[in-house]
N, C-alpha and C positions, 0 to 999 in steps of 0.2 A: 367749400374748402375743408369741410370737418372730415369729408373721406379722407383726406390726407394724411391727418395726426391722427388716425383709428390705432387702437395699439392691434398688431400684427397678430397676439397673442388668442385674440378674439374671435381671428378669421375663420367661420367655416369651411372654408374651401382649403385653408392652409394643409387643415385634416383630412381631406378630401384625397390629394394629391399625394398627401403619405403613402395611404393606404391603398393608389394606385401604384405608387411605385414596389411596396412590396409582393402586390399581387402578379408585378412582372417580372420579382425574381425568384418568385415560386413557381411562375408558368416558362422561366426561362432552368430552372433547376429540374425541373420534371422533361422539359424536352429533351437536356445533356443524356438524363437518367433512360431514356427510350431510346437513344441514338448507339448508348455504352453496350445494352443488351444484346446478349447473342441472338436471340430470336426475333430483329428488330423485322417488323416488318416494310421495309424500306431499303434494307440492303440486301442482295444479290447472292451473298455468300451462302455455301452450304454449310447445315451447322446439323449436328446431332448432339442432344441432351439425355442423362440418362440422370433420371431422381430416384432417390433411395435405391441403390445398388444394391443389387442379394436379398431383397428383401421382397415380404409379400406383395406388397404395394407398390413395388418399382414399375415407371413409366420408362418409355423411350418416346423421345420427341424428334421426329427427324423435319429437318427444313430443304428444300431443294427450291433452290429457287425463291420463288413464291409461293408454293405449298406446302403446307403444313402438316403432317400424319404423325397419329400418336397411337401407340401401341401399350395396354395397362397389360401388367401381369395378372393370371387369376390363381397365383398361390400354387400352383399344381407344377411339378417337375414333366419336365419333357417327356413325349411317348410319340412313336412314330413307326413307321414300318421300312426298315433297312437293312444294311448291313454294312458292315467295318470299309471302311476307305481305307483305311492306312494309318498309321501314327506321329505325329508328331513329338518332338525331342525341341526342349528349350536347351541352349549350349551356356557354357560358361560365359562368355561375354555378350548373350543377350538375346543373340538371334535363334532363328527357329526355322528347326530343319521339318518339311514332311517328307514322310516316303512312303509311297503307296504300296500293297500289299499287291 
């Protein structure tokens, strides 16, 4: 009967049990943290990500689906072989007209 008046304070397991519980609301705080992400891989929607915009280094991340493609910039302004389409005219309240040549 001495298990019974052990002081509680003593218990290794007491400690035990703590530190499972914290460890399941880290592992429950990191799943919200995966589910919240646009790029989650578990959801369906299409998503496109652009990092460092204008800049040398900018990536484009497109999601469709379940696939994933990333496009890095290599610092270099466009060059290609064309010619003029037409122009586009942003309007006062917002929209955007093209008109072809």
């Amino acid at each position: 009967m001495k298990l019974l008046h052990d002081d509680e304070s003593l218990n290794p397991i007491l400690s035990a049990v703590n530190l499972i519980d914290v460890f399941l609301v880290i592992i429950a705080a990191l799943l919200i943290t995966i589910a919240q992400n646009p790029l989650n891989p578990f959801s369906s929607n299409d998503v496109t990500v652009i990092k460092n915009p204008g800049k040398k280094n900018m990536e484009v991340i497109i999601k469709k689906g379940k696939k994933i493609e990333k496009y890095k910039s290599e610092g270099k302004i466009g060059k290609g072989e064309g010619t003029k389409a037409g122009v586009a005219y942003k309007l006062k309240n917002g929209s955007m007209v093209y008109i072809p040549e």
